[in-house]
C-alpha atoms as a printed R data frame, in Angstrom:
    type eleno elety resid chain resno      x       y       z
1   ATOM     1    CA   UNK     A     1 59.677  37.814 188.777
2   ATOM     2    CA   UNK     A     2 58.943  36.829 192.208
3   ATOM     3    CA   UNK     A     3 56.388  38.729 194.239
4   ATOM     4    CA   UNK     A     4 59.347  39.135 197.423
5   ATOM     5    CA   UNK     A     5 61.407  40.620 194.017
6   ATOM     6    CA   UNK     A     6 58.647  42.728 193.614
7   ATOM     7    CA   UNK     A     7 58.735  44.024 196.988
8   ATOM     8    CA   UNK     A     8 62.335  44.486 197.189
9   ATOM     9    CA   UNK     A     9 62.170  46.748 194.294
10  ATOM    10    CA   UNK     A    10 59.060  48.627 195.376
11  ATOM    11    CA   UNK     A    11 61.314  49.904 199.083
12  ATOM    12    CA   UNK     A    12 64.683  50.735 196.694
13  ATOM    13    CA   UNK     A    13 62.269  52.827 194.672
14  ATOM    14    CA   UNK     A    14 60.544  54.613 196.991
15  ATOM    15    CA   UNK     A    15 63.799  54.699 199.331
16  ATOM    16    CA   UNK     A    16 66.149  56.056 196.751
17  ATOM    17    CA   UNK     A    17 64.590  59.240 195.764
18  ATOM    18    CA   UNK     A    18 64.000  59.699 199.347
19  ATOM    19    CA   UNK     A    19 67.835  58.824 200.621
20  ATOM    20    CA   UNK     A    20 68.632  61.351 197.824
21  ATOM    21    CA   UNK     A    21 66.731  63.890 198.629
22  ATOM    22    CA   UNK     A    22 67.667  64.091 202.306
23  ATOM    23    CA   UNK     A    23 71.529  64.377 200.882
24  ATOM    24    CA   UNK     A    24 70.912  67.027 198.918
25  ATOM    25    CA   UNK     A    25 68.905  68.827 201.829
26  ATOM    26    CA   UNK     A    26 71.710  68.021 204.479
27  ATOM    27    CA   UNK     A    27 74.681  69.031 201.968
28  ATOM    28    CA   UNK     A    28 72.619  72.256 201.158
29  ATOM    29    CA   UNK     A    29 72.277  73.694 204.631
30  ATOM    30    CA   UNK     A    30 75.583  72.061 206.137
31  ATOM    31    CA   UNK     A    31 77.655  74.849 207.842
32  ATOM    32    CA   UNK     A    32 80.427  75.661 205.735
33  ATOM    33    CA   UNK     A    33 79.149  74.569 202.151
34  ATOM    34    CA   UNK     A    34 78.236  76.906 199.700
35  ATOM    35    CA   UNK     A    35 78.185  74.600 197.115
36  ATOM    36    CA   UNK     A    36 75.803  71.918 196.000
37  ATOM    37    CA   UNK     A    37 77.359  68.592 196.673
38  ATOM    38    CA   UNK     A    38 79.778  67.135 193.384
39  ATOM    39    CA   UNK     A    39 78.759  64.453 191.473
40  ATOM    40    CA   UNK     A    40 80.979  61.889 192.827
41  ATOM    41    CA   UNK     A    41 79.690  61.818 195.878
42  ATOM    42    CA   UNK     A    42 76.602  62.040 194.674
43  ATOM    43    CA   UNK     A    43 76.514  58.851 192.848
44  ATOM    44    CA   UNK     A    44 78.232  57.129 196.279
45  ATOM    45    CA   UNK     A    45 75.387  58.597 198.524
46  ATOM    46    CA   UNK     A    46 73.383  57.061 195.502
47  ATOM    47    CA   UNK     A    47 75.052  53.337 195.243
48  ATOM    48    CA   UNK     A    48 75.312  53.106 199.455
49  ATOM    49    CA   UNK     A    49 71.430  54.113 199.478
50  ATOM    50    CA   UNK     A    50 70.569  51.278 196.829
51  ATOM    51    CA   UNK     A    51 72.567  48.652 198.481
52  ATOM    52    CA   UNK     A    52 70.893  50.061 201.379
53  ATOM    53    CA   UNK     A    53 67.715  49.651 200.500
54  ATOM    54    CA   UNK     A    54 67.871  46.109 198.234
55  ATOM    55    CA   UNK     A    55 68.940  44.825 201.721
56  ATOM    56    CA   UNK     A    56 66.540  45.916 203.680
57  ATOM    57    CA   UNK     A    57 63.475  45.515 201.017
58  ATOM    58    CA   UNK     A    58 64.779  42.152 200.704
59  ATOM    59    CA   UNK     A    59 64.828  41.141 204.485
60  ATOM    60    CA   UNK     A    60 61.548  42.790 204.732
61  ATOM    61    CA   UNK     A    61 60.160  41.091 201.827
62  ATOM    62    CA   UNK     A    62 61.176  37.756 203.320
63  ATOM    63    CA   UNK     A    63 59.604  38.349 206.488
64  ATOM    64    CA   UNK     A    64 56.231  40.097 205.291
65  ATOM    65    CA   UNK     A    65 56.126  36.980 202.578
66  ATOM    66    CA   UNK     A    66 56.781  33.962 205.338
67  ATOM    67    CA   UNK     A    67 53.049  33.571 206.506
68  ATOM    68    CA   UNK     A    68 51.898  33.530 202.546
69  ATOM    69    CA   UNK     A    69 54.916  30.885 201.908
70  ATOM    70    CA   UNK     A    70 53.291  28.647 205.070
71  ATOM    71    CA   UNK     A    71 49.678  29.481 203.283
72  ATOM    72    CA   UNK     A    72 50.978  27.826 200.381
73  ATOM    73    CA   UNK     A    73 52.558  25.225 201.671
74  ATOM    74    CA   UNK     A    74 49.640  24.208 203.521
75  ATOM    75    CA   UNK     A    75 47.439  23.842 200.583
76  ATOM    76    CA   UNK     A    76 49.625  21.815 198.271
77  ATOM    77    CA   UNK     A    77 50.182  19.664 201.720
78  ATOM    78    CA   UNK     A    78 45.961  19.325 201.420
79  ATOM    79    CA   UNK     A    79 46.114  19.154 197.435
80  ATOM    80    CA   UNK     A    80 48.519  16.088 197.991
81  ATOM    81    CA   UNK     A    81 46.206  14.468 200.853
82  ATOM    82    CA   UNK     A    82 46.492  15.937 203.932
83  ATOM    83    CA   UNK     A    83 43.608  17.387 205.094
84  ATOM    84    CA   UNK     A    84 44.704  17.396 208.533
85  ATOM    85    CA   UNK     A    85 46.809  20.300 208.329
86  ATOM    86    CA   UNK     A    86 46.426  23.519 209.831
87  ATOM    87    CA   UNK     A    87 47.989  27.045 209.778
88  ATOM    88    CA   UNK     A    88 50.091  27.631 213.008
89  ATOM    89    CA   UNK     A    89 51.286  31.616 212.822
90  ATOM    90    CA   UNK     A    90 53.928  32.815 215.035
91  ATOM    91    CA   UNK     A    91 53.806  36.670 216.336
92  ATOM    92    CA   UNK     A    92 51.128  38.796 217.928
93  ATOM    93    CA   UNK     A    93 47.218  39.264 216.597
94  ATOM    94    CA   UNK     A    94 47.161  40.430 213.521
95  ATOM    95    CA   UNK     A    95 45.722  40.483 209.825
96  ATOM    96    CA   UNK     A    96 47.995  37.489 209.009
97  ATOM    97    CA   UNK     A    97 46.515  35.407 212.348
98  ATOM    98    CA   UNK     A    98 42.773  36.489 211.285
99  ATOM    99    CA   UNK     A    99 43.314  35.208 207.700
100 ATOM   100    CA   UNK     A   100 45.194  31.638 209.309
101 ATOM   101    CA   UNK     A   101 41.507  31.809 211.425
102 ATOM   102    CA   UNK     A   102 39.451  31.981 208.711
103 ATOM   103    CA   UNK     A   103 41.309  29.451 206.727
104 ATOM   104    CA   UNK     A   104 41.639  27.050 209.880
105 ATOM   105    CA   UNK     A   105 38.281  27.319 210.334
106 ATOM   106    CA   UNK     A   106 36.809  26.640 206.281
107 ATOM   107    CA   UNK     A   107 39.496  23.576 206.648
108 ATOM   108    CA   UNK     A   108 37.890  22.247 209.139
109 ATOM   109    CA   UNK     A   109 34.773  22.662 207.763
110 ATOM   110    CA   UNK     A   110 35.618  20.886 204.923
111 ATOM   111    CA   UNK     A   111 37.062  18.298 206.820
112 ATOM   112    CA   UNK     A   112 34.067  17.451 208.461
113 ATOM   113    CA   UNK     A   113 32.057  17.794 205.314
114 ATOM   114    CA   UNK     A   114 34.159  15.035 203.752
115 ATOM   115    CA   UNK     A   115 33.912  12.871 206.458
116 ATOM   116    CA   UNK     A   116 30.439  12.997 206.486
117 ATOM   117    CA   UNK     A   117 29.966  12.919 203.103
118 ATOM   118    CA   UNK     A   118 32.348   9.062 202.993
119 ATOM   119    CA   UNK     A   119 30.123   7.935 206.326
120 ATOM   120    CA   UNK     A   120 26.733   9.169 203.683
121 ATOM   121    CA   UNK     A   121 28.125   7.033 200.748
122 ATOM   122    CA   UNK     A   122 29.041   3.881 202.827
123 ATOM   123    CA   UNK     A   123 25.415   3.963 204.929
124 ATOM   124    CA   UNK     A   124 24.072   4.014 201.329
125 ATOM   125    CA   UNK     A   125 26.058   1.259 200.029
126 ATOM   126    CA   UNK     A   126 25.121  -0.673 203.581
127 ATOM   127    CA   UNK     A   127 21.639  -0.084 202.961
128 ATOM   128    CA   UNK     A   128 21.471  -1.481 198.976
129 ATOM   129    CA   UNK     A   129 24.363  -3.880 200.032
130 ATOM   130    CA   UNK     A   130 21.429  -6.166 202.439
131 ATOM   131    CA   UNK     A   131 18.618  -6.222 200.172
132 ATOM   132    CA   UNK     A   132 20.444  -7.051 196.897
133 ATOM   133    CA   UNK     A   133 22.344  -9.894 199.026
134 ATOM   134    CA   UNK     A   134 18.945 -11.105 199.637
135 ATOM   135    CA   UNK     A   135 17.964 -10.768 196.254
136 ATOM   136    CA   UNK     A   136 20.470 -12.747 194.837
137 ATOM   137    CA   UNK     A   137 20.306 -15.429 198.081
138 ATOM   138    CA   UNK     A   138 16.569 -15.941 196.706
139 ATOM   139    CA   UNK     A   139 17.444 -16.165 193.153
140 ATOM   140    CA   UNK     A   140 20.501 -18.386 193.231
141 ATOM   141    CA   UNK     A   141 18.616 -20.972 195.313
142 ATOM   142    CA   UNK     A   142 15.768 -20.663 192.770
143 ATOM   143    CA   UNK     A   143 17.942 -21.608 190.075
144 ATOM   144    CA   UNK     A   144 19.908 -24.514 191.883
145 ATOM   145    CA   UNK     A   145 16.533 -26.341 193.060
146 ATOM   146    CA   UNK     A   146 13.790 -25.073 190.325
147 ATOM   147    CA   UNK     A   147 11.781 -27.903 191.191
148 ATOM   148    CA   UNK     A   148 11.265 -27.067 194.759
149 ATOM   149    CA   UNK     A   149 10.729 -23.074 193.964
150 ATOM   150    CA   UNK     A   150  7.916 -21.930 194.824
151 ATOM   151    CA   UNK     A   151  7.271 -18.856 192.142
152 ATOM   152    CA   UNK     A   152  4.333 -17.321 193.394
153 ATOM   153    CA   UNK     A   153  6.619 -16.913 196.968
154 ATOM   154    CA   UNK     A   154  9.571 -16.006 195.147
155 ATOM   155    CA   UNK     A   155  7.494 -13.657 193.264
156 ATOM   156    CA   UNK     A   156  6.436 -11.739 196.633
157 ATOM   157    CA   UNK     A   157  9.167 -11.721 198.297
158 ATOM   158    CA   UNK     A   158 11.707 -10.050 195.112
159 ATOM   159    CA   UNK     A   159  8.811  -7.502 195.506
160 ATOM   160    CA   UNK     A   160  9.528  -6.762 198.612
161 ATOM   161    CA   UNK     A   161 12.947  -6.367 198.570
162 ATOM   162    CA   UNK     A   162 12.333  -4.331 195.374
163 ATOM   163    CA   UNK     A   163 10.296  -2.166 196.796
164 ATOM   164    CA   UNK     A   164 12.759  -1.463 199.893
165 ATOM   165    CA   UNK     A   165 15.319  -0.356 197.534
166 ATOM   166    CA   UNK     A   166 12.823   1.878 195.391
167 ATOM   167    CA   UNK     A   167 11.875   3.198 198.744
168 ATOM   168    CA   UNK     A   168 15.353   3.717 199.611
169 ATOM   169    CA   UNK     A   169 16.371   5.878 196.014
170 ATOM   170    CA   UNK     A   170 13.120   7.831 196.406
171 ATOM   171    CA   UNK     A   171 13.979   8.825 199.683
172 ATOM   172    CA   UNK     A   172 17.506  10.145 198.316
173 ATOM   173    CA   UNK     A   173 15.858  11.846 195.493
174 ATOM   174    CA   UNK     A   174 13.608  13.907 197.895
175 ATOM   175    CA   UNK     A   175 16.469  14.768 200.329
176 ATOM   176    CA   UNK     A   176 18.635  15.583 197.194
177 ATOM   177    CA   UNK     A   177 15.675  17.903 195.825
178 ATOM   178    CA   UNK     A   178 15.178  19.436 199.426
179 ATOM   179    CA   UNK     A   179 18.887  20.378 199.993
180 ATOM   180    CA   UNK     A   180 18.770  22.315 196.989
181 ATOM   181    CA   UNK     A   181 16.149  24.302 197.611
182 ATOM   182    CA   UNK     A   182 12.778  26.192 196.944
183 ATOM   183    CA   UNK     A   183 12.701  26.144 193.426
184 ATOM   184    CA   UNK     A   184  9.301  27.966 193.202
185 ATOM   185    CA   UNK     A   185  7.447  28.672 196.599
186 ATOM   186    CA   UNK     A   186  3.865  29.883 196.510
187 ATOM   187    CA   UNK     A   187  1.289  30.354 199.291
188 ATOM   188    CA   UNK     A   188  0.483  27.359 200.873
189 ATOM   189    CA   UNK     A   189 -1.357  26.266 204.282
190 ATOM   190    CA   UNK     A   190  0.470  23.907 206.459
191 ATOM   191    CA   UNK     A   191 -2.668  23.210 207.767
192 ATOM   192    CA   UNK     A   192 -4.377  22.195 204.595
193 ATOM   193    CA   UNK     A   193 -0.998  19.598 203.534
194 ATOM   194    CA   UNK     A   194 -1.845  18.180 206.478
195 ATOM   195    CA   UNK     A   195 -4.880  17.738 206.108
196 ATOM   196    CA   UNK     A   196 -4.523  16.020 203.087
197 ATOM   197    CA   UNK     A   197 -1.497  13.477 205.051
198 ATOM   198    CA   UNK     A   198 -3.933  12.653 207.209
199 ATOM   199    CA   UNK     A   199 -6.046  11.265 205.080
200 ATOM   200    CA   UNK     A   200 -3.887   8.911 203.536
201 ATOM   201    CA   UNK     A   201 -2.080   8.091 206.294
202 ATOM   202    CA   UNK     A   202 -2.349   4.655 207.566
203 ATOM   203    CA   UNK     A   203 -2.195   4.391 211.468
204 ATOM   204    CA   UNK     A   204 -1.669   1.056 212.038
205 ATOM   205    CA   UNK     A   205 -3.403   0.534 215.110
206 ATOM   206    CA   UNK     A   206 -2.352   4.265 216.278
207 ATOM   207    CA   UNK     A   207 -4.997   6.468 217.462
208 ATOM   208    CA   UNK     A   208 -4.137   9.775 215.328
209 ATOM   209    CA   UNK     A   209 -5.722  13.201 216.961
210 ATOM   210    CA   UNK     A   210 -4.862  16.589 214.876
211 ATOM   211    CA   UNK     A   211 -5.593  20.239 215.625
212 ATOM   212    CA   UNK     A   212 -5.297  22.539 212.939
213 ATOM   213    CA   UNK     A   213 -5.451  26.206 212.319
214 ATOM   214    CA   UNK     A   214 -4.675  27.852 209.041
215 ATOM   215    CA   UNK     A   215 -0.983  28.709 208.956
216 ATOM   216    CA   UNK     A   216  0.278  30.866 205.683
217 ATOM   217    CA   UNK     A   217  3.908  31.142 203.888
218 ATOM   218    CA   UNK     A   218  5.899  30.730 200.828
219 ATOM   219    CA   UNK     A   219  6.473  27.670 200.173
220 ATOM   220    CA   UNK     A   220  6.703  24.312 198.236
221 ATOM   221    CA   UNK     A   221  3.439  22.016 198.630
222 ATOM   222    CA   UNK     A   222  4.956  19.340 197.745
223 ATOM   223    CA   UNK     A   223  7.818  19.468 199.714
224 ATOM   224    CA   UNK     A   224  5.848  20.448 203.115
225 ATOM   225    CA   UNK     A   225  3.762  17.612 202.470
226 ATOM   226    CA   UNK     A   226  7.052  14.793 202.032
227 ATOM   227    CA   UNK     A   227  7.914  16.950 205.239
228 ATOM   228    CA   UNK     A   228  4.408  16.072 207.290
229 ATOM   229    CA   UNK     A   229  4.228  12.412 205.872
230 ATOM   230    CA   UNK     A   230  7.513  11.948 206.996
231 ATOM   231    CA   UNK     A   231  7.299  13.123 210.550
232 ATOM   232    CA   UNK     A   232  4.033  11.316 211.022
233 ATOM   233    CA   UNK     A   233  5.296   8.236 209.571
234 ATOM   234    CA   UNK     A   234  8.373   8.345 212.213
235 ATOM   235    CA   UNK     A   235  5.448   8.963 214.569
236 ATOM   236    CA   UNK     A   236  3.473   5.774 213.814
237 ATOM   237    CA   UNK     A   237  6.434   3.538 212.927
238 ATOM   238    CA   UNK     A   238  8.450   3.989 216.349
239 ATOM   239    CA   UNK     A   239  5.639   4.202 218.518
240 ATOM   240    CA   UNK     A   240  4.299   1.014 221.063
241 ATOM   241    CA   UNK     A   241  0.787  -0.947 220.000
242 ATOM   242    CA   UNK     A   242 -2.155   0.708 220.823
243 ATOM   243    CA   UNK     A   243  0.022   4.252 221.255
244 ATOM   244    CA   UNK     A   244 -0.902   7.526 220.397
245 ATOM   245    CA   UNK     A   245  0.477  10.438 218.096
246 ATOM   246    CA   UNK     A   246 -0.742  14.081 217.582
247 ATOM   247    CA   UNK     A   247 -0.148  16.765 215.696
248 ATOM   248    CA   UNK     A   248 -0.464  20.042 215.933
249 ATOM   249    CA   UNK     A   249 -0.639  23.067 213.617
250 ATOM   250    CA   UNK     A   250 -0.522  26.890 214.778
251 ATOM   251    CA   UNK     A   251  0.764  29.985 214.821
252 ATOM   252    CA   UNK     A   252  3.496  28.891 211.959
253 ATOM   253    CA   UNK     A   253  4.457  25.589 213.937
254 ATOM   254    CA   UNK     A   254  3.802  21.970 213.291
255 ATOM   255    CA   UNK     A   255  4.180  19.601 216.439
256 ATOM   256    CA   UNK     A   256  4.631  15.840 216.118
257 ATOM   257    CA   UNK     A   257  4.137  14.102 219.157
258 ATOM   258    CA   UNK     A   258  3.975  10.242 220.409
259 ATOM   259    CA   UNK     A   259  3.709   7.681 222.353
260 ATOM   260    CA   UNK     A   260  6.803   5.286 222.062
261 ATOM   261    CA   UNK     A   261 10.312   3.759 223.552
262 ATOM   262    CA   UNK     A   262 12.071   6.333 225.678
263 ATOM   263    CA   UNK     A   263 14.598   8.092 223.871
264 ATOM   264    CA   UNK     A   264 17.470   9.009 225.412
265 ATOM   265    CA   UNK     A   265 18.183  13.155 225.384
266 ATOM   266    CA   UNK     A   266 21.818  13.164 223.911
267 ATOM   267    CA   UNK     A   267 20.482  10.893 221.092
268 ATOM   268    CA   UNK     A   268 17.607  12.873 220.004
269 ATOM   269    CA   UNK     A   269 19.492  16.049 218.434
270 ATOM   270    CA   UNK     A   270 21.350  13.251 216.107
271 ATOM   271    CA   UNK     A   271 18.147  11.990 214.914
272 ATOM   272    CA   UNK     A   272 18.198  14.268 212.092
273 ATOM   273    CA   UNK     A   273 21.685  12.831 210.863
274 ATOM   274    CA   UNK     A   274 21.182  10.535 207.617
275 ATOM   275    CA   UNK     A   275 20.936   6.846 208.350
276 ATOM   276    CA   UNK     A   276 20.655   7.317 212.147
277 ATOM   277    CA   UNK     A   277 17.918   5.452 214.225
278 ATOM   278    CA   UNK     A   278 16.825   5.357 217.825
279 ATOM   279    CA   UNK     A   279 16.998   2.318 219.349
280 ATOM   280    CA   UNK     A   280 13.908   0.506 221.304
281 ATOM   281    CA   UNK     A   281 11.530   0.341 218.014
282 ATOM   282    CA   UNK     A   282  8.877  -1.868 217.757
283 ATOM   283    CA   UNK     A   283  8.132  -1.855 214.908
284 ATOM   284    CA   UNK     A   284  9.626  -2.385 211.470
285 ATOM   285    CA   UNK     A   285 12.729  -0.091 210.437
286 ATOM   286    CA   UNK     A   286 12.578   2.425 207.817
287 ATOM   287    CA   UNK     A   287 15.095   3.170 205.635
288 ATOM   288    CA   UNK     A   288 16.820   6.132 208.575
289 ATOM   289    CA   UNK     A   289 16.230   9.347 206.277
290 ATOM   290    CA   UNK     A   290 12.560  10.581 207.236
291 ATOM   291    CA   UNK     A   291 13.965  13.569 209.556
292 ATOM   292    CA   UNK     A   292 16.862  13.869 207.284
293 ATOM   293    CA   UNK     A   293 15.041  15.027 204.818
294 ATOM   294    CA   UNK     A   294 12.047  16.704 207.054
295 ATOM   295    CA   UNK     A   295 15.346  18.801 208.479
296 ATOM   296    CA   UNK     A   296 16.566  19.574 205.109
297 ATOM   297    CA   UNK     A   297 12.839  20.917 204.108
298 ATOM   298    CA   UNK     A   298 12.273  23.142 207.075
299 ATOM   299    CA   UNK     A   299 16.285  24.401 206.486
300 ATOM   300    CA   UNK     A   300 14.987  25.039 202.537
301 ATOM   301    CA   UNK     A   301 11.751  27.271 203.990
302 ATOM   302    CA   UNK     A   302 14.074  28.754 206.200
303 ATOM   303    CA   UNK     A   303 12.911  27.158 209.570
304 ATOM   304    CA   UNK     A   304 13.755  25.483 212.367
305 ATOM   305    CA   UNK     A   305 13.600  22.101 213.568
306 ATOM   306    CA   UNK     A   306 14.020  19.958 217.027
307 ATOM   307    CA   UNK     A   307 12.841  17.237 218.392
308 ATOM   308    CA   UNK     A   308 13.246  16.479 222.284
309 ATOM   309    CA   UNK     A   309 12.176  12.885 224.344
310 ATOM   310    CA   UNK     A   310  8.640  13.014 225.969
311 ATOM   311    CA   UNK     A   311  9.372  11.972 230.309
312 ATOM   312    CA   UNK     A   312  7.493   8.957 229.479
313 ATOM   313    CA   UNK     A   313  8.519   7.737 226.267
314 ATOM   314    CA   UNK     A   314  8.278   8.957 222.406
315 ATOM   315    CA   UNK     A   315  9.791  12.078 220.824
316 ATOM   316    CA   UNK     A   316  7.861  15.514 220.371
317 ATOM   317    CA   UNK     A   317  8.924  17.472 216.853
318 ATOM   318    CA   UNK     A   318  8.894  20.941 216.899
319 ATOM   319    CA   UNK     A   319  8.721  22.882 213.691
320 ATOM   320    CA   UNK     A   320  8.769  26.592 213.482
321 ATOM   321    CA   UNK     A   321  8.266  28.349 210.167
């Protein structure tokens, strides 16, 4: 049984008794009758009020069930590929228009999580795509001219690209682990995981200065300090020779500031996208998910992050816990 069958049913049920009812009352107090009504026309107040009312329920079960008919149509238009699609309801504000919102709006949330999510997959098949071309490149001309290989060279360079690629996975593994989430936070000092970043961090010709208080929370040490090596990495790759970072801890913020290209303003909120880079670098390219996955560890300790262009060139990070 259909649910506008349902309906239809429900108003004859209710309407009967009620059509009924009123007949009775009107043939009681009628002037002139002193007689409750016969049963013949009884039964024909009875059959007109039924045809009445399987009419009406009908037409009004047609018209209350239209919007949830469009509903449904709509998703087995996205179930068959067509993601595009969107709930247009005719007729005043209502429940019905609120509900279309809502749906409108998680469709289009999902839209853009899908598209992101292909644009994701293809940067990462991009990124493994280069380095196992090079691989193979090096190998195949290796095995066509062995006498003219040089292993040792070889050798160093399949390293290399080995290690981009290991570098590459690692870096998907930690932005994997921090979208999912403090698994168990304990107290930890920011200032203290910095610290210890500092002191293996190699500045490459980068004068470093730090100023750190102690600053307190829940958290995951390990994924604060991925989180600090990352931003001061970004800070000492994409920064000019001879520049200068800082960084900063206080008062439940980290800053990450340096000296570097000049970064245009509408850029720098996208920095935090996977597999996006600024342009201007001079120095070697990473593999474009540092602040990816320093936004995704802040988001996991329930911060905030934002980075905005220094006048003169570089980017200042601002984390707030």
């Amino acid at each position: 049984m259909t649910s506008r069958t349902r309906i239809t049913l429900l108003y004859a049920g209710t309407a009967i008794p009620a059509g009924l009812a009123l007949h009775l009352l009107i043939s009681a107090w009628l002037p002139g009758s002193a007689t409750p009504p016969g049963l013949l026309p009884l039964a024909a107040v009875t059959l007109l009020v039924l045809v009445a009312a399987l009419g009406t329920g009908w037409l009004v079960a047609g018209r209350v069930l239209a919007p949830l008919r469009r509903l449904t149509g709509l998703t087995e238009r996205i179930a068959a590929g067509h993601p595009h699609s969107r709930i247009e309801l005719p007729g005043p504000p209502g429940e019905l228009q609120r509900l279309a919102g809502t749906v409108n709006g998680l469709l289009a949330r999902l839209e853009t999580a899908s598209v992101a999510q292909r644009r994701f997959a293809a940067n990462i098949a991009h990124e493994l795509r280069t380095p196992l071309a090079t691989s193979r490149t090096l190998l195949e001309v290796a095995a066509a001219h062995p006498e003219r290989c040089d292993l040792p060279d070889l050798t160093a360079k399949l390293l290399t690209v080995n290690k981009r690629c290991t570098e590459l996975v690692d870096a998907l593994l930690d932005l994997a682990r921090a979208e999912h989430g403090l698994t168990n936070p304990v107290p930890t000092d920011l200032a203290v995981i910095t610290a210890q970043a500092l002191a293996n961090l190699d500045p490459g010709g980068v004068s470093v200065s730090a100023e750190l208080s102690t600053t307190t929370f829940p958290g995951e040490p390990t994924l604060l300090l991925r989180l600090v090596n990352n931003l001061l990495a970004n800070a000492i790759r994409h920064n000019r020779p001879g520049g200068r970072a800082g960084v900063t801890v206080a008062d439940g913020r980290l800053t990450v500031t340096n000296t570097g290209p000049l970064i245009p303003a509408e850029l720098a909120g996208q920095l935090f996208e996977p597999f996006v880079r600024s342009a201007g670098r001079t120095r070697a390219a990473g593999h474009g998910l540092g602040l990816a996955i320093a936004r995704a560890v802040v988001t996991a300790h329930h911060g905030t992050i934002t980075a905005s262009p220094n006048p003169d060139g570089g980017l200042t990070v601002d984390v707030r816990f």
